[in-house]
C-alpha positions as CSV (number, residue, x, y, z in Angstrom):
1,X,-15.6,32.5,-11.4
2,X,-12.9,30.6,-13.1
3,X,-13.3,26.1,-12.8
4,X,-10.0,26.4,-10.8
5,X,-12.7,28.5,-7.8
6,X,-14.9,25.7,-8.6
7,X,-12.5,23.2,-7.9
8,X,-10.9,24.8,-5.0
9,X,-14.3,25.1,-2.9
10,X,-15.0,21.0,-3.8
11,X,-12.3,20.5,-1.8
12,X,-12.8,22.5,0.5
13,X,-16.4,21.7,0.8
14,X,-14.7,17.7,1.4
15,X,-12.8,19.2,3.9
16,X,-15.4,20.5,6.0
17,X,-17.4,17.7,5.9
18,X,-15.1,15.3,6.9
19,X,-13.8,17.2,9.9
20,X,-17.2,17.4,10.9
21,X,-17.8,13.8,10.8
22,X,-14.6,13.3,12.8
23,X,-15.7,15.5,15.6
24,X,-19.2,14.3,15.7
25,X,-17.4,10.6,16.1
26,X,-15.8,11.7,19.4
27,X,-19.1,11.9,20.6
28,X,-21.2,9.2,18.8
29,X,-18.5,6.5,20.2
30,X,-18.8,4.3,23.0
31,X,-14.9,3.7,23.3
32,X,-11.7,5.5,23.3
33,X,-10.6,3.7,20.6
34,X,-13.6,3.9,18.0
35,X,-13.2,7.9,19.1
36,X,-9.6,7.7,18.1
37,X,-10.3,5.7,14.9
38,X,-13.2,7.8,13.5
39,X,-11.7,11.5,14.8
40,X,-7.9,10.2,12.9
41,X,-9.6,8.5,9.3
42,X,-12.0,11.7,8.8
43,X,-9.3,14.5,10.1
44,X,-6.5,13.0,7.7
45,X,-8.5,12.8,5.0
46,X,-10.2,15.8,5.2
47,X,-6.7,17.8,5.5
48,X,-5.7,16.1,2.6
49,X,-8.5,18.2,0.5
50,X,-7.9,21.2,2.4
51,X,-4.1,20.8,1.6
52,X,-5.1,20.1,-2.1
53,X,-6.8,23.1,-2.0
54,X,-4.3,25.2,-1.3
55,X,-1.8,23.4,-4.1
56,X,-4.0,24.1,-6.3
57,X,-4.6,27.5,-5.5
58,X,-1.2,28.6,-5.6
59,X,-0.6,26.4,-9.2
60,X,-2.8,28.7,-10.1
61,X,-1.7,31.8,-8.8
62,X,1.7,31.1,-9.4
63,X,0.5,30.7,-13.3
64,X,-1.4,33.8,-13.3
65,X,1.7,36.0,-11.7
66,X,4.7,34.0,-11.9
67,X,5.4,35.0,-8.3
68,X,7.6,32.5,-6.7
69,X,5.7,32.6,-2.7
70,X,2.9,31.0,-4.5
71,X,5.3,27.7,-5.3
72,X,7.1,28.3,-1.4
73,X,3.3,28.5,-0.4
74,X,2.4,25.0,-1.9
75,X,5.7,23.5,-0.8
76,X,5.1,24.6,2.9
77,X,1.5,22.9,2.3
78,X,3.2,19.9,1.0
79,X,5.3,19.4,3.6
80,X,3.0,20.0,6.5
81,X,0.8,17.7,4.5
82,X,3.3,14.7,5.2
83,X,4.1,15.3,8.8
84,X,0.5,15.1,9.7
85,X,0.4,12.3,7.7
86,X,3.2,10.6,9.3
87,X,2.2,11.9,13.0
88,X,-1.7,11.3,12.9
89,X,-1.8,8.2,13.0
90,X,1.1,7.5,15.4
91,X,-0.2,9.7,17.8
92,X,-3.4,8.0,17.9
93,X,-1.9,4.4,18.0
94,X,0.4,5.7,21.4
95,X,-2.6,7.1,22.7
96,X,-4.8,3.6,21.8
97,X,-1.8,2.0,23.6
98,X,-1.6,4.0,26.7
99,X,-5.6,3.6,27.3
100,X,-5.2,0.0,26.7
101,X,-1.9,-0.6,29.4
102,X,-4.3,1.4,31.5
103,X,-6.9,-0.7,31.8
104,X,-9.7,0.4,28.9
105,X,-11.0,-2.2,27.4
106,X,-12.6,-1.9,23.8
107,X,-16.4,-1.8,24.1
108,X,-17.9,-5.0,22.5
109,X,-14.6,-6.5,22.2
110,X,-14.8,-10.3,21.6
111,X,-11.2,-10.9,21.2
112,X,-8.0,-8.9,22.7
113,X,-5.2,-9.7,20.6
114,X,-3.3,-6.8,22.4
115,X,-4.2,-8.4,25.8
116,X,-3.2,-11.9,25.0
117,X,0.2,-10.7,23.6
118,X,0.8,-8.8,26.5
119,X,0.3,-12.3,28.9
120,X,2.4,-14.3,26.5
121,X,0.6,-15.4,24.2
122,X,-2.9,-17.4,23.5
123,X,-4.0,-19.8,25.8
């Protein structure tokens, strides 16, 4: 095995564990929102690696051949790369949002910044 299939299953190897430690946060929790937070960090992240993986699979393929759908390949990983970048984390803030206008409250919460905005301010 080459150092590039070394370097490939390190990231993949990140990859797993990190997903796993976002799934086992939606059920060490207590809240809604410290699910959301732990399940978005470790999922982002770990696509990252698995993302880097496949760039750097298809670098190396693309060297090895010269076969252009290894390029389109790591350009389509690119890209998906961003929009789950871009969407991850604003999906988790509307759904934060939506649990707090509905009436969950953070678990241990001393202060509620978002709760004293939404009556006008500190009092």
């Amino acid at each position: 095995m080459s150092a590039v299939t070394y370097v490939i299953y390190a990231f993949l190897t990140i990859n797993i564990v990190f997903n796993l430690l976002g799934s086992f946060s939606l059920h060490r929790f207590p809240d809604v929102y410290t699910r959301l937070h732990g399940a978005t960090k470790c999922t982002t992240f770990g696509t990252i690696f698995a993302v880097l993986a496949v760039v750097v699979h298809a670098a190396y393929q693309l060297h090895l051949t010269g076969d252009p759908k290894y390029l389109q390949m790591a350009l389509h990983s690119l890209v998906a790369l961003i929009a789950l970048l871009l969407t991850n984390p604003t999906g988790a803030h509307a759904i934060a949002k939506a649990a707090h206008l509905s009436g969950y409250k953070p678990a241990k919460a001393v202060i509620d910044a978002y709760e004293d905005k939404l009556r006008g301010g500190a009092e």
